[in-house]
Biopython code that builds the backbone (N, CA, C, O; Angstrom):
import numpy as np
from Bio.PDB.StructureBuilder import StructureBuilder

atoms = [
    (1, "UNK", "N", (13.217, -23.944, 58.779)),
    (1, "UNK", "CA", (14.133, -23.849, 57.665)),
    (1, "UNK", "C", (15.499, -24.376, 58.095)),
    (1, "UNK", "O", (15.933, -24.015, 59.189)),
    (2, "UNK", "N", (16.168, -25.146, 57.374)),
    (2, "UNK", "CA", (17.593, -25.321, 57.295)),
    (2, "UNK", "C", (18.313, -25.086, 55.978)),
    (2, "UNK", "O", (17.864, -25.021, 54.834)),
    (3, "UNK", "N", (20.152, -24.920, 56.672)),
    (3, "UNK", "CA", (20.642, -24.777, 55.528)),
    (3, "UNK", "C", (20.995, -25.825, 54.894)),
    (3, "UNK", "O", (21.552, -26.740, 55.499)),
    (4, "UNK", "N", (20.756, -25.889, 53.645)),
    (4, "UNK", "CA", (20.850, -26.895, 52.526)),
    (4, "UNK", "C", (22.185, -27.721, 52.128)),
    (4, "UNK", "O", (22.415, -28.685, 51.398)),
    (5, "UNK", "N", (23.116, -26.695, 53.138)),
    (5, "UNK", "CA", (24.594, -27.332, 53.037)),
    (5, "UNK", "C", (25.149, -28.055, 54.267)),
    (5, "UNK", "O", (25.783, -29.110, 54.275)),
    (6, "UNK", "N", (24.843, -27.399, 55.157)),
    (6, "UNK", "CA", (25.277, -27.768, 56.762)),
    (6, "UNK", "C", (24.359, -28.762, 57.384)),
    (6, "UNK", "O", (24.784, -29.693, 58.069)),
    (7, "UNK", "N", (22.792, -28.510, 57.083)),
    (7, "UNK", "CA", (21.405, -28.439, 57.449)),
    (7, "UNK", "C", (21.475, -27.885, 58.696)),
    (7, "UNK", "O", (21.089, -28.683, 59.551)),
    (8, "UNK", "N", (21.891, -26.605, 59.223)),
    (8, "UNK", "CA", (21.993, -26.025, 60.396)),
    (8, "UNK", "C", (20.583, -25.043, 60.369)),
    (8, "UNK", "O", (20.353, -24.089, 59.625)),
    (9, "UNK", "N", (19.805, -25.574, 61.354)),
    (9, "UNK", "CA", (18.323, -24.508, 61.143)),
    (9, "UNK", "C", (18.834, -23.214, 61.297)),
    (9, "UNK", "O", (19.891, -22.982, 61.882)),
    (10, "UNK", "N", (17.864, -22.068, 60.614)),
    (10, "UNK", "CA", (17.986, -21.072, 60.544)),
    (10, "UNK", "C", (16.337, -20.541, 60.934)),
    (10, "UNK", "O", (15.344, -20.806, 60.257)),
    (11, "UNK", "N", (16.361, -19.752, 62.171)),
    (11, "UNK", "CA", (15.177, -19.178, 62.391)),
    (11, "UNK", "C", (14.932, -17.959, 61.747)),
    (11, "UNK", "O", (15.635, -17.068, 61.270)),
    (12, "UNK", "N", (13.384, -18.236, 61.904)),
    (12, "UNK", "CA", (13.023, -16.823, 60.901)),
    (12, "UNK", "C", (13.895, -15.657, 61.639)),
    (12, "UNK", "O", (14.331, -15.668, 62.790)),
    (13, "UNK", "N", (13.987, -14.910, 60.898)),
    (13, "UNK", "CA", (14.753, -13.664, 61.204)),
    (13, "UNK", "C", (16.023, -13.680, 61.181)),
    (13, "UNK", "O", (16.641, -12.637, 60.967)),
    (14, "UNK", "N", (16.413, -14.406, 61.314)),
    (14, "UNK", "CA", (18.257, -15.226, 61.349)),
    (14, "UNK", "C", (18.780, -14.853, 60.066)),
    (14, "UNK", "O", (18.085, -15.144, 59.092)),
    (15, "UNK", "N", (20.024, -14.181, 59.849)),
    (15, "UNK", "CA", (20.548, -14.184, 58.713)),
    (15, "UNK", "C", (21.106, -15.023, 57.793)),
    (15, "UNK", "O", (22.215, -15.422, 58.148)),
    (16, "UNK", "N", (20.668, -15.504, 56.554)),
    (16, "UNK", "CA", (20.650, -16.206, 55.764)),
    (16, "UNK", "C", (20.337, -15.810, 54.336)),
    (16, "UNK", "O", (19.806, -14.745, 54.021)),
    (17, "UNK", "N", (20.755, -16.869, 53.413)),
    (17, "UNK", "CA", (20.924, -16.338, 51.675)),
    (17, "UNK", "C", (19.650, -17.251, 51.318)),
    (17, "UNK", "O", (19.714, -18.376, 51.813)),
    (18, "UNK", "N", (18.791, -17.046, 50.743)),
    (18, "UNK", "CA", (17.794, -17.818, 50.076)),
    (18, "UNK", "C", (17.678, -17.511, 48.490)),
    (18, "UNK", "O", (17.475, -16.467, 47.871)),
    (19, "UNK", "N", (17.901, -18.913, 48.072)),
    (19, "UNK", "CA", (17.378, -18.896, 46.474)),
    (19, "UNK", "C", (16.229, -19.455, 46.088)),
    (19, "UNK", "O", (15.788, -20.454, 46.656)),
    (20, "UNK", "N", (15.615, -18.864, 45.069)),
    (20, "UNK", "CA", (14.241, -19.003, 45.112)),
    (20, "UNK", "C", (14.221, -20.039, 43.155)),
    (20, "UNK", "O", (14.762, -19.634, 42.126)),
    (21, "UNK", "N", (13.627, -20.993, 43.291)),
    (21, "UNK", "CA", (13.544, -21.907, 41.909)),
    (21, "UNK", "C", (12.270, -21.934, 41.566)),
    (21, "UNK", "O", (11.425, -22.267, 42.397)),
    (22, "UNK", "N", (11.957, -21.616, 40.389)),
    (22, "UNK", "CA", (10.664, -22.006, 39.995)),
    (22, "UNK", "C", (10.866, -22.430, 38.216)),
    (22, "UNK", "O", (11.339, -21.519, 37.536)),
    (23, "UNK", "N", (10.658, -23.243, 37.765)),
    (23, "UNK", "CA", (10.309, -23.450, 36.053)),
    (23, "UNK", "C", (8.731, -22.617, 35.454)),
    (23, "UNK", "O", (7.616, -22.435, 35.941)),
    (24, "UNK", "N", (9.415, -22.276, 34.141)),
    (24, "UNK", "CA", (7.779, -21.731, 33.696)),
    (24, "UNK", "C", (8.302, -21.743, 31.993)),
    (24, "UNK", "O", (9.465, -21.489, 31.680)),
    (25, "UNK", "N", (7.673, -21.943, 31.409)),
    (25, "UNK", "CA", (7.120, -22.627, 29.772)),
    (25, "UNK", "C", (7.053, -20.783, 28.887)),
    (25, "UNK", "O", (6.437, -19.730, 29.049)),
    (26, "UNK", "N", (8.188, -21.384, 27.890)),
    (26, "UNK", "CA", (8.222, -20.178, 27.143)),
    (26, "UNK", "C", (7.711, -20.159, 25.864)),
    (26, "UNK", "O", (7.859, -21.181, 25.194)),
    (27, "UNK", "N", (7.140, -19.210, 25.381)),
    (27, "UNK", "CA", (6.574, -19.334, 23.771)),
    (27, "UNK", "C", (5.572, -20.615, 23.508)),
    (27, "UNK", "O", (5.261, -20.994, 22.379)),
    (28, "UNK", "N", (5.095, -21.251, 24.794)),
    (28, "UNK", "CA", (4.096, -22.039, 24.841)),
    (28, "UNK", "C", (2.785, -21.699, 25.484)),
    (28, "UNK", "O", (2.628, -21.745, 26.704)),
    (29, "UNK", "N", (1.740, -21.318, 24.539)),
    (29, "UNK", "CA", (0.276, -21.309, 25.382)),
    (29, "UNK", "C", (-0.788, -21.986, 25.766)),
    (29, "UNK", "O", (-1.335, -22.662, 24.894)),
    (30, "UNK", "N", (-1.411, -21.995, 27.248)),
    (30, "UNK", "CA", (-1.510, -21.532, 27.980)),
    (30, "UNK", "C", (0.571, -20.940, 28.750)),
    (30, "UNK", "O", (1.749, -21.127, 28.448)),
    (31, "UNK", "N", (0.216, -20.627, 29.204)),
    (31, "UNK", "CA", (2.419, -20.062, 30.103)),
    (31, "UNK", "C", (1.780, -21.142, 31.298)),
    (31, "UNK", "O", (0.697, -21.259, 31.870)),
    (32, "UNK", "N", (3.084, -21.843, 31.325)),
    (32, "UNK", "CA", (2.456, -22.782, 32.856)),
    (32, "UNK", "C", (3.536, -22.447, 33.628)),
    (32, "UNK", "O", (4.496, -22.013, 32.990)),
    (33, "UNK", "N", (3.710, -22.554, 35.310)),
    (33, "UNK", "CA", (4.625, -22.141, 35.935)),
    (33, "UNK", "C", (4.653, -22.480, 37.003)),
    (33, "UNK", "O", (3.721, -22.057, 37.687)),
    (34, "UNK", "N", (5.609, -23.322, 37.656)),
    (34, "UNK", "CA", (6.033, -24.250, 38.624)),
    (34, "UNK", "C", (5.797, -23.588, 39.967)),
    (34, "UNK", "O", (5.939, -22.366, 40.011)),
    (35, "UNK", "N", (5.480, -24.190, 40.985)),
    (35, "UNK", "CA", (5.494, -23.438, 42.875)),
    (35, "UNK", "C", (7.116, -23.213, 43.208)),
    (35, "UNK", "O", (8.003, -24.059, 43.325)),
    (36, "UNK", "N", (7.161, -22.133, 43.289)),
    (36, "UNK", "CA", (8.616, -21.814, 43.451)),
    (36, "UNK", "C", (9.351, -22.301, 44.898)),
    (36, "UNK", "O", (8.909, -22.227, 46.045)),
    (37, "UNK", "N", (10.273, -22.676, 44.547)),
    (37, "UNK", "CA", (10.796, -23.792, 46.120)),
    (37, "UNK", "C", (12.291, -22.671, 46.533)),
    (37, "UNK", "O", (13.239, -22.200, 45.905)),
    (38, "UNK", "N", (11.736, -22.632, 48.063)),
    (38, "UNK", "CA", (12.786, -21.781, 48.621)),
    (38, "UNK", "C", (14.050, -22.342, 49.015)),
    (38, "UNK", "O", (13.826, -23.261, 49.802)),
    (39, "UNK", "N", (15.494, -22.163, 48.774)),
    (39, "UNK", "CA", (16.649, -22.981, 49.037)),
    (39, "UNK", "C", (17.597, -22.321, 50.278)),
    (39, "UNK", "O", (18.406, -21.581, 49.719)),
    (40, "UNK", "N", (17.762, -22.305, 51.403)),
    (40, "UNK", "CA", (18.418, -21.194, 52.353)),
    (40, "UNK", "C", (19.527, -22.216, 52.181)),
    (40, "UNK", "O", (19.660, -23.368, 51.766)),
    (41, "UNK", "N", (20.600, -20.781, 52.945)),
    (41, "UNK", "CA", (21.880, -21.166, 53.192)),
    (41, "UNK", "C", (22.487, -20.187, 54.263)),
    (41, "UNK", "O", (22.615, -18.969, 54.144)),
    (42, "UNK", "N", (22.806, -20.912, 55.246)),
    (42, "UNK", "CA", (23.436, -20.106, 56.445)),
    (42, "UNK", "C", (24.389, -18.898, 55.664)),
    (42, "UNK", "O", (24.455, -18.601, 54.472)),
    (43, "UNK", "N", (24.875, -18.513, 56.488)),
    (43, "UNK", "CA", (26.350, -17.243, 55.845)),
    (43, "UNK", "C", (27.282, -17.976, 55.888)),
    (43, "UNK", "O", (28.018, -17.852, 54.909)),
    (44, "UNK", "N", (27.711, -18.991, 56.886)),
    (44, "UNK", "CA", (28.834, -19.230, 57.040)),
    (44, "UNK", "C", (29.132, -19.903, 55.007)),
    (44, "UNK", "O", (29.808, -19.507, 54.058)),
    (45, "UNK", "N", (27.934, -21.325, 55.317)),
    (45, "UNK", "CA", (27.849, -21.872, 54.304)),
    (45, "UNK", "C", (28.181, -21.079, 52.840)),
    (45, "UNK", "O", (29.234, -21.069, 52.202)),
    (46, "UNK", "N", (27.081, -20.517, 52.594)),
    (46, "UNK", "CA", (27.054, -18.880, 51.825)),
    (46, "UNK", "C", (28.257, -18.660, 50.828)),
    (46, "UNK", "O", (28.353, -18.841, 49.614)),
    (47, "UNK", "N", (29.394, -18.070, 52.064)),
    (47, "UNK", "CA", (30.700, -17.436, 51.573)),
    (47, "UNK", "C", (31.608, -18.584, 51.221)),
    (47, "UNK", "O", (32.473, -18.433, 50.358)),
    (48, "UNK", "N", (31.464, -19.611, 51.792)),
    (48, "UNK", "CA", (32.433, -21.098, 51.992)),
    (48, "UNK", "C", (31.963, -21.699, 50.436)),
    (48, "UNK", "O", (32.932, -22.134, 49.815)),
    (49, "UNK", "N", (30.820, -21.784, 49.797)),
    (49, "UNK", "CA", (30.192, -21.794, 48.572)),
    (49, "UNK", "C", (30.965, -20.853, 47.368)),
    (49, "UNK", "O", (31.802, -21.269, 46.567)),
    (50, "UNK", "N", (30.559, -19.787, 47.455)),
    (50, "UNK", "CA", (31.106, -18.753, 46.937)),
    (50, "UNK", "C", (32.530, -18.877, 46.251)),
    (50, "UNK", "O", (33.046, -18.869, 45.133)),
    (51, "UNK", "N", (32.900, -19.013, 47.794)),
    (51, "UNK", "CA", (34.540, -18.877, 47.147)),
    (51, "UNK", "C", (35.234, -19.900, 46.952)),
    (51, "UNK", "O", (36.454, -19.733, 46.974)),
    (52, "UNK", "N", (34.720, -21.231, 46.708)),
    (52, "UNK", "CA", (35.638, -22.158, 46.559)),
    (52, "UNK", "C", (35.192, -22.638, 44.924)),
    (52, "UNK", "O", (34.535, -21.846, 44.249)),
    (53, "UNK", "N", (35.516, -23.703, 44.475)),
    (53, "UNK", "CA", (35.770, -23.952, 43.607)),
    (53, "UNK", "C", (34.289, -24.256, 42.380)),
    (53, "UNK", "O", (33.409, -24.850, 43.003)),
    (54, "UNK", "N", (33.963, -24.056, 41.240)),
    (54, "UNK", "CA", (32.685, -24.012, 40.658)),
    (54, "UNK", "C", (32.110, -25.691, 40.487)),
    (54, "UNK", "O", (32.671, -26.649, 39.957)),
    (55, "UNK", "N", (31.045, -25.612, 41.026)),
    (55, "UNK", "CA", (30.819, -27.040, 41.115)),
    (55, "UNK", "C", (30.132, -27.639, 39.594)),
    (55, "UNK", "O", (29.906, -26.893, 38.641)),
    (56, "UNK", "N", (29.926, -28.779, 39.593)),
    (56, "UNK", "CA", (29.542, -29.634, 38.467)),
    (56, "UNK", "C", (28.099, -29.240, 37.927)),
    (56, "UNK", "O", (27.320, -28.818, 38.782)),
    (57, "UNK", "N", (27.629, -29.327, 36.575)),
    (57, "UNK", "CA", (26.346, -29.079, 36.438)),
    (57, "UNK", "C", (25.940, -27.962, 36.056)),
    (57, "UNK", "O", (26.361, -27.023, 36.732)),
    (58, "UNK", "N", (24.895, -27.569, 34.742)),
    (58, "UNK", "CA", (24.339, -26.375, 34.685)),
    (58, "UNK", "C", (23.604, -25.883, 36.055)),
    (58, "UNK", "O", (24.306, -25.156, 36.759)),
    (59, "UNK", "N", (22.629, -26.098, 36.414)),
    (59, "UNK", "CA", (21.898, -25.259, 37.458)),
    (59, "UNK", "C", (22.893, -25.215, 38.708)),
    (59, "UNK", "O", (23.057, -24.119, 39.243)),
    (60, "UNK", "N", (23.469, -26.164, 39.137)),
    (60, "UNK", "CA", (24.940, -25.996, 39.837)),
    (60, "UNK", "C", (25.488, -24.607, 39.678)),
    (60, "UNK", "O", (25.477, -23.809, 40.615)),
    (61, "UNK", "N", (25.829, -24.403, 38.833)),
    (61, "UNK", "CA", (26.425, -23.040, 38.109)),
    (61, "UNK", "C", (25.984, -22.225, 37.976)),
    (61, "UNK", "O", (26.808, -21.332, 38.172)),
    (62, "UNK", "N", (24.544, -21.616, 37.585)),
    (62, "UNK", "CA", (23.821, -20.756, 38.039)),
    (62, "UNK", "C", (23.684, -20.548, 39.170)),
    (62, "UNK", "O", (23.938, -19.370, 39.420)),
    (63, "UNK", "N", (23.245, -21.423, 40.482)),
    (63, "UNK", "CA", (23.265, -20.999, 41.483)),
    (63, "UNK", "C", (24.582, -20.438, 41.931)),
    (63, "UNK", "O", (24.602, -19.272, 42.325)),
    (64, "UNK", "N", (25.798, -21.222, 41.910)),
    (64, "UNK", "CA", (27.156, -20.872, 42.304)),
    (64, "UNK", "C", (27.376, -19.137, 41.837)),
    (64, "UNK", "O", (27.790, -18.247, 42.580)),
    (65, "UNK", "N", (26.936, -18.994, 40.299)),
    (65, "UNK", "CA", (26.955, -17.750, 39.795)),
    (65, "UNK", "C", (26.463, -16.299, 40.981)),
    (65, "UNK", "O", (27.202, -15.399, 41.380)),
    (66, "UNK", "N", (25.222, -16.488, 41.250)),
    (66, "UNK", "CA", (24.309, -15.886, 42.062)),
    (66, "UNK", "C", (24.687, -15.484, 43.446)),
    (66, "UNK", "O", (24.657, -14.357, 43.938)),
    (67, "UNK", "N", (25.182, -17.039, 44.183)),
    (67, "UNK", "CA", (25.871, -17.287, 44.933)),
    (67, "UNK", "C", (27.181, -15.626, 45.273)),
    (67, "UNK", "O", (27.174, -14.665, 46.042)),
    (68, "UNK", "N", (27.997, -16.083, 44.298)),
    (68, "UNK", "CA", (29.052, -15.210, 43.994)),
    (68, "UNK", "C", (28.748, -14.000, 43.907)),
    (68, "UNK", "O", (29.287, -13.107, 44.561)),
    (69, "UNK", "N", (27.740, -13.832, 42.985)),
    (69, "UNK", "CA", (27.411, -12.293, 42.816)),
    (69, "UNK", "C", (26.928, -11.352, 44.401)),
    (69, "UNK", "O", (27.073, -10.181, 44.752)),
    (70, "UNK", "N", (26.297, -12.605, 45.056)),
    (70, "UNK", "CA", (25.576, -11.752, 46.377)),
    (70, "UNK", "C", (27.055, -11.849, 47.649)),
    (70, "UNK", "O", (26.789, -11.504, 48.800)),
    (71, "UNK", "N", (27.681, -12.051, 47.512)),
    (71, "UNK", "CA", (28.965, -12.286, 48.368)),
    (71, "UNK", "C", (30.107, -11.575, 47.577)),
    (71, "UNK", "O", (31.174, -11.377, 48.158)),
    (72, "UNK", "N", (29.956, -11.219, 46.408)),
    (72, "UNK", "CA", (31.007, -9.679, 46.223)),
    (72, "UNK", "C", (30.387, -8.481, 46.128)),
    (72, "UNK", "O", (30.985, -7.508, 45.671)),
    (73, "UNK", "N", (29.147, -8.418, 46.539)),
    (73, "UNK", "CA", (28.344, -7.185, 46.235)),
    (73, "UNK", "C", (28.389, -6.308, 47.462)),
    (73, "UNK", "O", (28.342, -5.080, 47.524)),
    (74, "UNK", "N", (28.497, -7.259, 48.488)),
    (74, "UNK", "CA", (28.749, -6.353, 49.829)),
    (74, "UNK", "C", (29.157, -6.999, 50.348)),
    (74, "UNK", "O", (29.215, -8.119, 49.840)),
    (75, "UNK", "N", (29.687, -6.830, 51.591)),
    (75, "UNK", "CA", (30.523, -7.435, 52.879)),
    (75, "UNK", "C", (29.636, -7.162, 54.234)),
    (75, "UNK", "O", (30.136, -6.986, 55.346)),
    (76, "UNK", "N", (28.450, -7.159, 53.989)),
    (76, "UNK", "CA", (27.638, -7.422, 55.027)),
    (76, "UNK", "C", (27.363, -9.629, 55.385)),
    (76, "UNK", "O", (27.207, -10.329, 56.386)),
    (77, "UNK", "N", (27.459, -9.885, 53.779)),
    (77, "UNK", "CA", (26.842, -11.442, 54.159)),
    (77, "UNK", "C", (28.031, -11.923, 54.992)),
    (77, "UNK", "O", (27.901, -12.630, 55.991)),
    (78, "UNK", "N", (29.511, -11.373, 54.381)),
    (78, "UNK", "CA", (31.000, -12.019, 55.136)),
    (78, "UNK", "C", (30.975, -11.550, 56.349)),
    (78, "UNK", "O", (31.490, -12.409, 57.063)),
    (79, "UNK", "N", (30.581, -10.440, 57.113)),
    (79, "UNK", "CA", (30.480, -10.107, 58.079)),
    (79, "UNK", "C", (29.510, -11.148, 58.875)),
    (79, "UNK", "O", (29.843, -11.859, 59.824)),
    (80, "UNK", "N", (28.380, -11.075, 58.329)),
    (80, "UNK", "CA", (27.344, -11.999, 59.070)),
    (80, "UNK", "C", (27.673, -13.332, 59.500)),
    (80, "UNK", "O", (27.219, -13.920, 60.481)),
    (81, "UNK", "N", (28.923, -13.946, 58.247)),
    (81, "UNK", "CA", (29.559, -15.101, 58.399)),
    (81, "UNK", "C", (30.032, -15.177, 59.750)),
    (81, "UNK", "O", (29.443, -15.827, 60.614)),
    (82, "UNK", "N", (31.550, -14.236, 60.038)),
    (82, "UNK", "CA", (32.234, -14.326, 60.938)),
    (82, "UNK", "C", (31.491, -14.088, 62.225)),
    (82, "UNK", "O", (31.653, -14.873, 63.159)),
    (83, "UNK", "N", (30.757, -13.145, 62.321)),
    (83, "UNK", "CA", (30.160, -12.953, 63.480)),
    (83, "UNK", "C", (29.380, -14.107, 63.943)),
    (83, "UNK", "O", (29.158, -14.186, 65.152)),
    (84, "UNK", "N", (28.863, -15.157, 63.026)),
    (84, "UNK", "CA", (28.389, -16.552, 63.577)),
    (84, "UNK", "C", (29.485, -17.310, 63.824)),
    (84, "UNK", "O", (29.269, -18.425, 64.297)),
    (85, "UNK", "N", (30.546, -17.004, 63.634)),
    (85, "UNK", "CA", (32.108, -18.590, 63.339)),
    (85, "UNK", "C", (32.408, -17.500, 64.733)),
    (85, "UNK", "O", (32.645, -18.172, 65.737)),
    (86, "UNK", "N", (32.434, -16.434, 64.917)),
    (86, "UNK", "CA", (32.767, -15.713, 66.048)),
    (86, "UNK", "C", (32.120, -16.137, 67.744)),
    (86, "UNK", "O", (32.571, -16.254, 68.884)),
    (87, "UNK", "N", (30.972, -16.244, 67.125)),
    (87, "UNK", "CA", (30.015, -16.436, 68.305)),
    (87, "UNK", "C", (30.085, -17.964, 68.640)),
    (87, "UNK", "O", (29.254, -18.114, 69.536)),
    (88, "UNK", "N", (30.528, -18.888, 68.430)),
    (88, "UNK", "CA", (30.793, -19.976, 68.585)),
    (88, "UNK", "C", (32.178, -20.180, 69.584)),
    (88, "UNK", "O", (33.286, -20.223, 69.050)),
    (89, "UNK", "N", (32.051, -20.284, 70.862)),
    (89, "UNK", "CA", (32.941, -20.324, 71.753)),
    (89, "UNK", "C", (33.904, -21.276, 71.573)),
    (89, "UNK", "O", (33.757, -22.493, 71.459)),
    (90, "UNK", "N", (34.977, -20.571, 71.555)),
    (90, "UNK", "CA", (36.148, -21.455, 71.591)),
    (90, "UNK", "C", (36.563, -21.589, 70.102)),
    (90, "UNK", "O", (37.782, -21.621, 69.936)),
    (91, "UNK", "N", (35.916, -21.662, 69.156)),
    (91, "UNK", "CA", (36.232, -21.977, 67.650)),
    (91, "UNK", "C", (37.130, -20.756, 67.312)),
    (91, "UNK", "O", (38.115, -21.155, 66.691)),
    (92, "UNK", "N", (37.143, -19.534, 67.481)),
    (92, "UNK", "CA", (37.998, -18.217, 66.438)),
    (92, "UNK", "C", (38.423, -17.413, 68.166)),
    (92, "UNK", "O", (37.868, -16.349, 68.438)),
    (93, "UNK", "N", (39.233, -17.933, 69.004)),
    (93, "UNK", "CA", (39.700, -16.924, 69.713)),
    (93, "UNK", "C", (40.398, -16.131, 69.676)),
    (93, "UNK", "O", (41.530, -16.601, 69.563)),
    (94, "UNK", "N", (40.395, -14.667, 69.721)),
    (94, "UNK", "CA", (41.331, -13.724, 69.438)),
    (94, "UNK", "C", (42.650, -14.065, 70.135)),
    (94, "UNK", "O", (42.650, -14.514, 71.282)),
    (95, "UNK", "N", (43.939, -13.822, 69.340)),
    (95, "UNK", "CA", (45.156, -14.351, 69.502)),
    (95, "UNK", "C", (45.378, -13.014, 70.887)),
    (95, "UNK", "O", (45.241, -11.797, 71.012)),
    (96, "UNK", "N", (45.933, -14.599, 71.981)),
    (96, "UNK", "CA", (46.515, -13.915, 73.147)),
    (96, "UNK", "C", (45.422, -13.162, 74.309)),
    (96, "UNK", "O", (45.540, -12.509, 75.346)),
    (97, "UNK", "N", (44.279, -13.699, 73.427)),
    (97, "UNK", "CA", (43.254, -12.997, 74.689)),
    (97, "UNK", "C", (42.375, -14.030, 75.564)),
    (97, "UNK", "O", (42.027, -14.057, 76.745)),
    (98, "UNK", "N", (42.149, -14.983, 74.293)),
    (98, "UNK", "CA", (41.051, -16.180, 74.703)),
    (98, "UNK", "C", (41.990, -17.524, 74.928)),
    (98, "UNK", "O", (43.211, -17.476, 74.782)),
    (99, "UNK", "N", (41.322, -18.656, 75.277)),
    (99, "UNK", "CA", (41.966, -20.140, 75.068)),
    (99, "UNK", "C", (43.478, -20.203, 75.472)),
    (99, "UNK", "O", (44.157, -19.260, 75.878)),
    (100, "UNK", "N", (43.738, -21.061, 75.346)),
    (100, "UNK", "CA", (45.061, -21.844, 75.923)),
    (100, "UNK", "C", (46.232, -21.430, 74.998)),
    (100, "UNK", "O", (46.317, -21.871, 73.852)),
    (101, "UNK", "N", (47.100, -20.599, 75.510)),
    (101, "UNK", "CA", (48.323, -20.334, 74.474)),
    (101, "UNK", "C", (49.219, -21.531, 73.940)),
    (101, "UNK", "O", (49.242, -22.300, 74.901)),
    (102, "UNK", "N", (49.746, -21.933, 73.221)),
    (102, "UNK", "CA", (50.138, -22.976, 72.495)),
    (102, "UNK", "C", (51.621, -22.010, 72.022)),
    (102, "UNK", "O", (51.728, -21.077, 71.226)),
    (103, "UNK", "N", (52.481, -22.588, 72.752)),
    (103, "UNK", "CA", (54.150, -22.152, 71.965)),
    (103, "UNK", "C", (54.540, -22.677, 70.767)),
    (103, "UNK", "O", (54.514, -23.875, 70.486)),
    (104, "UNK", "N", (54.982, -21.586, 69.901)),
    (104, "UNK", "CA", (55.436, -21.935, 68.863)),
    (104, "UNK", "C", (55.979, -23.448, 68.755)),
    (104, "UNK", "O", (56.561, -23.947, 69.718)),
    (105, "UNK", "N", (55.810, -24.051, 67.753)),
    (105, "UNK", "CA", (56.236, -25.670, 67.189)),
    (105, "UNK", "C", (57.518, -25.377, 66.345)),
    (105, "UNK", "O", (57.760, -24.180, 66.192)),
    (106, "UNK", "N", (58.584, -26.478, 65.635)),
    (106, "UNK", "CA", (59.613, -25.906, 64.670)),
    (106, "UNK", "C", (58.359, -26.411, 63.203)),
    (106, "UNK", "O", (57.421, -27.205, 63.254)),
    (107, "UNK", "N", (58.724, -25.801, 62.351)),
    (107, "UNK", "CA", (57.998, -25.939, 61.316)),
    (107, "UNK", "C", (56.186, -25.763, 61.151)),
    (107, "UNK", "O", (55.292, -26.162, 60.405)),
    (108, "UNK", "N", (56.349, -24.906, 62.358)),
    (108, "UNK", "CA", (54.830, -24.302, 62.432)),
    (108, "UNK", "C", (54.979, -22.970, 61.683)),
    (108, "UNK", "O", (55.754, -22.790, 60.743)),
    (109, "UNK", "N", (54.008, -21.908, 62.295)),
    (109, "UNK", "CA", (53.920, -20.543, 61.782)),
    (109, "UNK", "C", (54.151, -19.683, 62.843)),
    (109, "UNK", "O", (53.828, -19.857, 64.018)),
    (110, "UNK", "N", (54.763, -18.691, 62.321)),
    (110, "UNK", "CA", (55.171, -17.517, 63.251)),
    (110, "UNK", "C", (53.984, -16.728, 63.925)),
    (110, "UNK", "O", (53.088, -16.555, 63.099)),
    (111, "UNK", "N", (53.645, -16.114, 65.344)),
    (111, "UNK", "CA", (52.706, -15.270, 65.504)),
    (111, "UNK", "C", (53.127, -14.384, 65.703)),
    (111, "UNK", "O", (54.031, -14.391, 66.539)),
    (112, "UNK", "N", (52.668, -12.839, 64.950)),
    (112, "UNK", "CA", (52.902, -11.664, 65.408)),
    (112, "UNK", "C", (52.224, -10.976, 66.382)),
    (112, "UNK", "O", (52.586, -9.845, 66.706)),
]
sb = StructureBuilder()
sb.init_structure("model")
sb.init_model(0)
sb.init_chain("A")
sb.init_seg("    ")
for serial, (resi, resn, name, xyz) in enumerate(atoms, 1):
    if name == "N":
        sb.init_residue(resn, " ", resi, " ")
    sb.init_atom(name, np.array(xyz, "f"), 0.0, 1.0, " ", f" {name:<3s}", serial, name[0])
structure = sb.get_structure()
């Protein structure tokens, strides 16, 4: 499996958001109904989705919808996020503990 945004594999067991698509025929008989296709998405991806801006397209928008709904429902998926952007050495070092200190610039930002 990979994610559909990054294409960063995700092993089974690995935390990840999966949406599940299938079509199926309404008020028409026989009911016919499509093989439902699985869509993963890392966490990082996930929340980075979520919260940015609503993309183009009906089914776009449904998913984005869904998207949203499972990333304000708890703060386990945002957690899961950081703890992967965490675990990535060198990328999120805690200020003053990890990496190379860098002195303030003029027209940079202040650190507390």
């Amino acid at each position: 499996m990979h994610c559909l945004r990054c294409h960063r594999e995700i092993e089974p067991g690995h935390k990840s958001v999966a949406l599940y698509m299938f079509a199926q025929t309404v008020g028409i008989r026989p009911r016919q109904k499509s093989t439902a296709q699985r869509i993963s998405f890392c966490p990082q991806c996930s929340v980075s989705l979520a919260m940015g801006p609503p993309p183009e397209g009906a089914l776009n928008m449904a998913a984005w919808d869904m998207m949203r709904e499972l990333v304000g429902s708890d703060p386990a998926l945002n957690h899961a996020a950081w703890e992967a952007l965490s675990g990535i050495n060198g990328l999120l070092p805690a200020t003053g503990t990890e990496g190379e200190r860098v002195p303030p610039q003029a027209n940079g930002y202040f650190e507390f």
